[in-house]
N, CA, C and O of each residue as an XYZ file, in Angstrom:
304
protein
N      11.710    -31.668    -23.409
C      12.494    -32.395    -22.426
C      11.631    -32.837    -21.240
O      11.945    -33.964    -20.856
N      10.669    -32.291    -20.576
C       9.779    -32.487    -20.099
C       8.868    -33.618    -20.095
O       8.673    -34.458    -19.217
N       8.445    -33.507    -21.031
C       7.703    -34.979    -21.467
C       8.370    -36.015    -21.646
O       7.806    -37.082    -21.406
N       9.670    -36.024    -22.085
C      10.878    -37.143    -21.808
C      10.875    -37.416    -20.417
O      10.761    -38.597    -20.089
N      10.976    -36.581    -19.565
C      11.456    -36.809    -18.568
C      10.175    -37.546    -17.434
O      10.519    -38.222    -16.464
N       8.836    -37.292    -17.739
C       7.596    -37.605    -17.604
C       7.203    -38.714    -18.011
O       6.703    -39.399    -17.118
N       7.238    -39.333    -19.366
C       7.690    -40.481    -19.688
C       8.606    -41.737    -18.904
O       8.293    -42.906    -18.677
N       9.934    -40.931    -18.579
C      10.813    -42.211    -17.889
C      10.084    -42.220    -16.417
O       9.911    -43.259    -15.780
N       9.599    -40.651    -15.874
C       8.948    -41.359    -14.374
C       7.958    -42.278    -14.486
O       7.917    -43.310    -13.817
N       6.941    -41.869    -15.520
C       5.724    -42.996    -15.313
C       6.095    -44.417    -15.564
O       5.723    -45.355    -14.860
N       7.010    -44.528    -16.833
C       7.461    -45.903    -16.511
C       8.253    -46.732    -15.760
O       8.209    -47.948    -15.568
N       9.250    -45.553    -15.227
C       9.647    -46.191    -14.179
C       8.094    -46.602    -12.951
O       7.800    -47.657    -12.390
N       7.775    -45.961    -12.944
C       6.548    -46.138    -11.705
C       5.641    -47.358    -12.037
O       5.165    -48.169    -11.243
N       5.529    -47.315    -13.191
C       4.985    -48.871    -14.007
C       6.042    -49.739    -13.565
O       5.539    -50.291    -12.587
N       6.953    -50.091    -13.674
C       7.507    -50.963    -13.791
C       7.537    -51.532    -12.318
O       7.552    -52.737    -12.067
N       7.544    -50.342    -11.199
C       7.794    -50.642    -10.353
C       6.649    -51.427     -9.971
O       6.837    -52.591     -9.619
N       5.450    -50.928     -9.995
C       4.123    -51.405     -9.625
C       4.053    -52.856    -10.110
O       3.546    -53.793     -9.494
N       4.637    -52.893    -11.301
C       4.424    -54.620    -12.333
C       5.215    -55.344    -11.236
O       4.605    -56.314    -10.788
N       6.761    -55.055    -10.536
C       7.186    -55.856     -9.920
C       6.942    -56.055     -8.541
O       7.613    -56.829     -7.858
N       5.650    -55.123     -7.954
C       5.073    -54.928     -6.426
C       4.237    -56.389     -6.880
O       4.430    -57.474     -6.332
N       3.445    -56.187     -7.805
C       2.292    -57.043     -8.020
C       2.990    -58.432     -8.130
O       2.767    -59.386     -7.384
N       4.218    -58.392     -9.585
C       4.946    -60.222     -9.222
C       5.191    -60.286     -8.155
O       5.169    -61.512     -8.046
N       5.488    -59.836     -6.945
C       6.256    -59.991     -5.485
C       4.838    -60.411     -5.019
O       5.079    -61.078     -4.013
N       3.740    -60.396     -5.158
C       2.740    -60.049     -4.172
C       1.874    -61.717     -4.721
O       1.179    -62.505     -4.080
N       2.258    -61.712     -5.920
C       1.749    -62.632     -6.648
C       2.316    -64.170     -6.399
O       1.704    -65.226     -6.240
N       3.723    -63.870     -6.429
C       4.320    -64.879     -5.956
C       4.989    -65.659     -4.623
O       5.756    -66.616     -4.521
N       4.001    -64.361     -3.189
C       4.404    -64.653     -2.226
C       3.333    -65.195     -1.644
O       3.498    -65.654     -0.514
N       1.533    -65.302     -2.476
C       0.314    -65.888     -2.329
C       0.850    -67.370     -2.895
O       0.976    -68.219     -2.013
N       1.082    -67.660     -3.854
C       1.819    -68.997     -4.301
C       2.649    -69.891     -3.011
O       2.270    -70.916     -2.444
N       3.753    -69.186     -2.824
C       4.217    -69.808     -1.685
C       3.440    -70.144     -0.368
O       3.655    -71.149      0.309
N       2.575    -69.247     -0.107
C       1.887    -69.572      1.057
C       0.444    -70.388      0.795
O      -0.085    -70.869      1.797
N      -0.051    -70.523     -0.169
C      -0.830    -71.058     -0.661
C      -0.464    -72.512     -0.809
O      -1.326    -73.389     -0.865
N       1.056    -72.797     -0.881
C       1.270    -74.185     -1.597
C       0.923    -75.045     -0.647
O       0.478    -76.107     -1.083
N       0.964    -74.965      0.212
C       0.391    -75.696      1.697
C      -0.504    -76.569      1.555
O      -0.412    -77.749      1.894
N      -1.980    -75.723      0.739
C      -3.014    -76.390      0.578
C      -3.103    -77.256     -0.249
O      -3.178    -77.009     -1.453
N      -3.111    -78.622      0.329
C      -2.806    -79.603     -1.274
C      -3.849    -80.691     -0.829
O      -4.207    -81.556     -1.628
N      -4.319    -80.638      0.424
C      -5.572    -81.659      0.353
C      -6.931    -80.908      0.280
O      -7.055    -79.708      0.527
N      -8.220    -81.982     -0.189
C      -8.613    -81.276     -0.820
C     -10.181    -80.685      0.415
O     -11.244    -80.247     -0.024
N      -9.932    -80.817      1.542
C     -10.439    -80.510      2.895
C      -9.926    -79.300      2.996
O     -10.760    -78.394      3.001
N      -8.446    -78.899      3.106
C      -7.849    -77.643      3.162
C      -8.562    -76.898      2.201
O      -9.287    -75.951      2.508
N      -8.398    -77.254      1.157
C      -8.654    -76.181     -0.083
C     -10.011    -75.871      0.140
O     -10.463    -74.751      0.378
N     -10.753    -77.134      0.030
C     -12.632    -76.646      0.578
C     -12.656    -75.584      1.150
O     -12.916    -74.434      0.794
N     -12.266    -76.203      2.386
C     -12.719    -75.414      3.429
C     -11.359    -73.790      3.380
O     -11.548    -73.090      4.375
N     -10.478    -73.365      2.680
C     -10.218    -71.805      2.616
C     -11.363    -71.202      1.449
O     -11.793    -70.050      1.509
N     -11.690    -71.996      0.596
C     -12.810    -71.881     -0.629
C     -14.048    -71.201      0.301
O     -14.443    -70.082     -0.025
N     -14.545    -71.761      1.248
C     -15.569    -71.760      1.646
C     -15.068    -70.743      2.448
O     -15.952    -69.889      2.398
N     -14.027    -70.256      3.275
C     -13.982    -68.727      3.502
C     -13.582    -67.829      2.790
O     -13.279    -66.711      3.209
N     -13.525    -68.205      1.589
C     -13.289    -66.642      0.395
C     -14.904    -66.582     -0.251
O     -15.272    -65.629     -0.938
N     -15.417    -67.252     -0.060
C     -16.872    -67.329      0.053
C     -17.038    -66.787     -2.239
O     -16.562    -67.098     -3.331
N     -18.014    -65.884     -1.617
C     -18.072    -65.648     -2.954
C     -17.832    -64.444     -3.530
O     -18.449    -64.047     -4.518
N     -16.796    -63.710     -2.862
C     -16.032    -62.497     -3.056
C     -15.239    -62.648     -4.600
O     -14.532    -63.496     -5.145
N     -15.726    -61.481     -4.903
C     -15.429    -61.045     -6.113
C     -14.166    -60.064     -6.647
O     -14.066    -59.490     -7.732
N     -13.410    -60.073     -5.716
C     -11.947    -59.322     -6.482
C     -11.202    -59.930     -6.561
O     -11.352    -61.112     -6.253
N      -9.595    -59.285     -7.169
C      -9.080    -60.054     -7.734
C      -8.079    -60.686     -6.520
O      -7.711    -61.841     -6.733
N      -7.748    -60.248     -5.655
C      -7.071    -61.352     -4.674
C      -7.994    -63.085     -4.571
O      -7.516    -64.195     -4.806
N      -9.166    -62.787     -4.213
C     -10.075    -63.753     -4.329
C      -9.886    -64.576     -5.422
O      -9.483    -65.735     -5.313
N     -10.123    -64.106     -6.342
C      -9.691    -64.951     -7.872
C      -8.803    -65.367     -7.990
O      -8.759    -66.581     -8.188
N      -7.739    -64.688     -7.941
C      -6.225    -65.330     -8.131
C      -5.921    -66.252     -6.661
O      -4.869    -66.883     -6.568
N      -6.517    -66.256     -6.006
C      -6.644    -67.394     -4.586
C      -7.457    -68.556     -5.183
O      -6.842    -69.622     -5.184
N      -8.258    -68.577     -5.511
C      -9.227    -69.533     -6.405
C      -8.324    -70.434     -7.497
O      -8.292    -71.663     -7.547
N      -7.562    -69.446     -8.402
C      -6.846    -70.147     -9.414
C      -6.081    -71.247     -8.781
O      -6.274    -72.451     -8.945
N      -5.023    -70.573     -7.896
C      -4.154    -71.011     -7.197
C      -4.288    -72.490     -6.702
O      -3.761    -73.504     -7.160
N      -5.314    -72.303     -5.418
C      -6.176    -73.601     -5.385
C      -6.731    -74.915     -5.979
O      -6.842    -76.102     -5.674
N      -7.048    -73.986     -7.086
C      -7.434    -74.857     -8.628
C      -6.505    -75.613     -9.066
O      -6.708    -76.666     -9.670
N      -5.385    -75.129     -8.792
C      -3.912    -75.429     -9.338
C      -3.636    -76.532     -8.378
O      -3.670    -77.730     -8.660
N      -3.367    -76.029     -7.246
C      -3.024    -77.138     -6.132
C      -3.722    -78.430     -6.693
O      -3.301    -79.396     -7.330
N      -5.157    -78.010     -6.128
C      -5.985    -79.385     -6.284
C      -5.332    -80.237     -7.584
O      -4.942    -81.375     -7.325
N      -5.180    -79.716     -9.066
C      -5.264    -80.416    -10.179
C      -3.415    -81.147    -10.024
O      -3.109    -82.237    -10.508
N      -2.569    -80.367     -9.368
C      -1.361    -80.679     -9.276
C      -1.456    -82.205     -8.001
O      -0.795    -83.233     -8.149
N      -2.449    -81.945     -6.818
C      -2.270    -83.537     -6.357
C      -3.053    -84.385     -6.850
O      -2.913    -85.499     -6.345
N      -3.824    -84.311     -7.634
C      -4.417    -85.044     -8.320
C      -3.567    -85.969     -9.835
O      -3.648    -87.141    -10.201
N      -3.007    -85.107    -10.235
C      -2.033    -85.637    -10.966
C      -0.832    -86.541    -10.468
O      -0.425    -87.521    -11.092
N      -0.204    -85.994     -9.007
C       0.735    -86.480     -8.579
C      -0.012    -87.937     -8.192
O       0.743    -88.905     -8.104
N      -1.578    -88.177     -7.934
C      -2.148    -89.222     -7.450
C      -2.171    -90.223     -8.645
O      -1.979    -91.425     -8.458
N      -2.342    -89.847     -9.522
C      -2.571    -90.524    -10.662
C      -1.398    -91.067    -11.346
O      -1.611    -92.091    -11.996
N      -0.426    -90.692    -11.343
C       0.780    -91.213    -11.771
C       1.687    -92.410    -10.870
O       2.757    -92.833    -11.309
């Protein structure tokens, strides 16, 4: 019973953590969406410099995203 019960905490505790991280994930998105020219984006690029974790990265994607999303909206 024990290990049942050890089981539902850790996953509860997983689960919780999975939905800290979507919350955290999707509140960089929103504040990120801002950046849509491509001066903005440079220049936050150029202060995440060349940091290597994963906030950094997933700030990078993001960006990546922006940029390719007004670029598209330009093109159409």
């Amino acid at each position: 019973m024990t290990t049942a019960l050890n089981l539902v905490h850790r996953l509860r505790d997983e689960l919780a953590d999975r939905r800290a991280s979507h919350q955290a994930h999707a509140a960089m998105h929103r504040e990120l969406a801002t950046y849509t020219s491509s001066r903005d984006i440079d220049d936050l690029l150029d202060l995440i410099g060349t940091d290597h974790n994963h906030t950094a990265d997933a700030m990078r994607d993001v960006l990546a995203h922006n940029r390719y999303r007004v670029a598209m909206h330009r093109a159409s």
